[in-house]
C-alpha positions in Angstrom: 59.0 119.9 101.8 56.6 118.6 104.1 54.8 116.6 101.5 57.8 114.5 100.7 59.2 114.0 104.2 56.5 114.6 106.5 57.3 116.9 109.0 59.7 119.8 109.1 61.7 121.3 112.7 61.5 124.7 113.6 64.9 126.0 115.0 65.9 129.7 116.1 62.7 130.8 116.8 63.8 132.6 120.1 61.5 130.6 122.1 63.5 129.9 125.6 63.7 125.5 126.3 61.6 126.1 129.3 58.5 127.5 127.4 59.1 125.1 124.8 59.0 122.2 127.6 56.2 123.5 129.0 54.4 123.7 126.0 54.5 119.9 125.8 54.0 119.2 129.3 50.5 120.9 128.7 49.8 119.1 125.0 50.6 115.9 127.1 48.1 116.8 129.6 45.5 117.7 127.1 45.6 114.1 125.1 45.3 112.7 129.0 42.5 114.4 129.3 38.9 112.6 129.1 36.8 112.3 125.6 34.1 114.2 126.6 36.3 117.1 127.5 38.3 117.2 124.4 34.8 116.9 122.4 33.9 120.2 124.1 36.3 121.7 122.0 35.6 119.5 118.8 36.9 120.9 115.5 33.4 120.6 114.2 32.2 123.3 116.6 34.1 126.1 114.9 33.4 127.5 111.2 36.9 128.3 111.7 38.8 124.8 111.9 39.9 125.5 115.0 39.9 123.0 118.0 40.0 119.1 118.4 40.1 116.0 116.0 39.6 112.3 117.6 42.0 109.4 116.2 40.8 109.1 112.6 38.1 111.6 112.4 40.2 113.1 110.2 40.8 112.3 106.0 43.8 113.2 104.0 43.8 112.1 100.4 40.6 110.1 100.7 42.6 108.0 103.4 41.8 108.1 107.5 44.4 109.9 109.4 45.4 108.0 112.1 46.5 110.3 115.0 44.5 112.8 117.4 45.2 116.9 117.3 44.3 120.0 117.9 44.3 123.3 116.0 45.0 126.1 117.3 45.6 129.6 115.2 45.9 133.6 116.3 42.6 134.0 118.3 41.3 136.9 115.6 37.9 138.4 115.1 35.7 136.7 112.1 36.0 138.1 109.0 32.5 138.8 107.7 33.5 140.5 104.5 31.5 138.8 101.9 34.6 140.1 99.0 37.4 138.7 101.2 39.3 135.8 100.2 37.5 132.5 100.8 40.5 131.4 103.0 40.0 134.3 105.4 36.9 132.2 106.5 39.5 130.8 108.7 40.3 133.6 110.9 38.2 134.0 114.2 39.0 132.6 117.6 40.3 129.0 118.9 37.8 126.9 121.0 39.6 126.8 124.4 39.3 123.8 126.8 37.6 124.9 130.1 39.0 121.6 131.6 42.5 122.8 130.7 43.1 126.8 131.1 46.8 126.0 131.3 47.1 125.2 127.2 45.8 128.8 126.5 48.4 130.0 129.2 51.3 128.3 126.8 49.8 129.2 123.2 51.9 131.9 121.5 48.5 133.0 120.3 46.9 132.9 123.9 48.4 135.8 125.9 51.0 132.9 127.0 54.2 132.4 128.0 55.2 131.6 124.5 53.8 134.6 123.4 55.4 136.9 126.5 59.3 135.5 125.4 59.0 136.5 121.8 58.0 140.0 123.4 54.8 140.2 121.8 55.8 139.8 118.4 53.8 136.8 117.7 50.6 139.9 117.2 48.8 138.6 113.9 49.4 141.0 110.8 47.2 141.3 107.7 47.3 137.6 105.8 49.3 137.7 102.4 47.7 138.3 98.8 45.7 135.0 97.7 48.7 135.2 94.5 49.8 132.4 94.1 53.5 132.1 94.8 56.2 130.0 92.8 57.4 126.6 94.2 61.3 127.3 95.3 64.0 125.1 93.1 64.6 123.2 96.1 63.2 123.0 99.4 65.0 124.5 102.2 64.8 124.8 106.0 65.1 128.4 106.7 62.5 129.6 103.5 59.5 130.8 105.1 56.6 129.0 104.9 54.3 130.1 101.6 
């Protein structure tokens, strides 16, 4: 879905408003905060793809992306298993700003608030088979992701 519209909203998740609020209050603050802080936590830092991206640092289909983020994942050991799934060489732990405490405070993988409301149920579980799954006859909003 998201590669023919864009983006895709999340409803029902049991998250209450105020968390939810907060949660942007912080990303807000984050954005605000200076370039050399944000570099601190540079995506390029972590073997993991974890952490910041400046304004078109980033490529999608050869062409520049033109907006600033940051990932941010369940905070998970490394895998070192040589036979794992090459995508498992993204588990291992986000790169946390030490200018901004408060964004680990709000991440439902941080020990957060977020992560308090759902009690607890946001706990990682073992990632799904690398099989491939079949593409769904038509998109819809309540499938879960693949």
């Amino acid at each position: 879905m998201t590669h023919d519209i864009g983006f895709f909203y999340l409803v029902g998740h049991g998250i209450p408003e105020d968390v939810t609020a907060g949660a942007f209050t912080v990303a807000k603050q984050f954005f605000a905060l200076p370039l050399k802080d944000k570099q601190r936590v540079e995506m390029l830092r972590s073997p993991h793809f974890r952490g910041y991206t400046r304004t078109g640092g980033e490529l999608t289909q050869g062409r520049v992306d033109w907006r600033e983020q940051i990932d941010i994942g369940a905070d998970r050991a490394p895998v070192d298993d040589p036979t794992a799934p090459a995508y498992m060489r993204l588990e291992g732990p986000n790169l946390w700003p030490t200018a901004q405490p408060e964004l680990r405070e709000v991440s439902p993988t941080g020990n957060g608030a977020a992560r308090r409301s759902r009690g607890g149920s946001c706990s990682p579980g073992r990632w799904p088979s690398a099989a491939p799954r079949r593409p769904s006859p038509r998109p819809s909003a309540t499938a879960p992701p693949p």
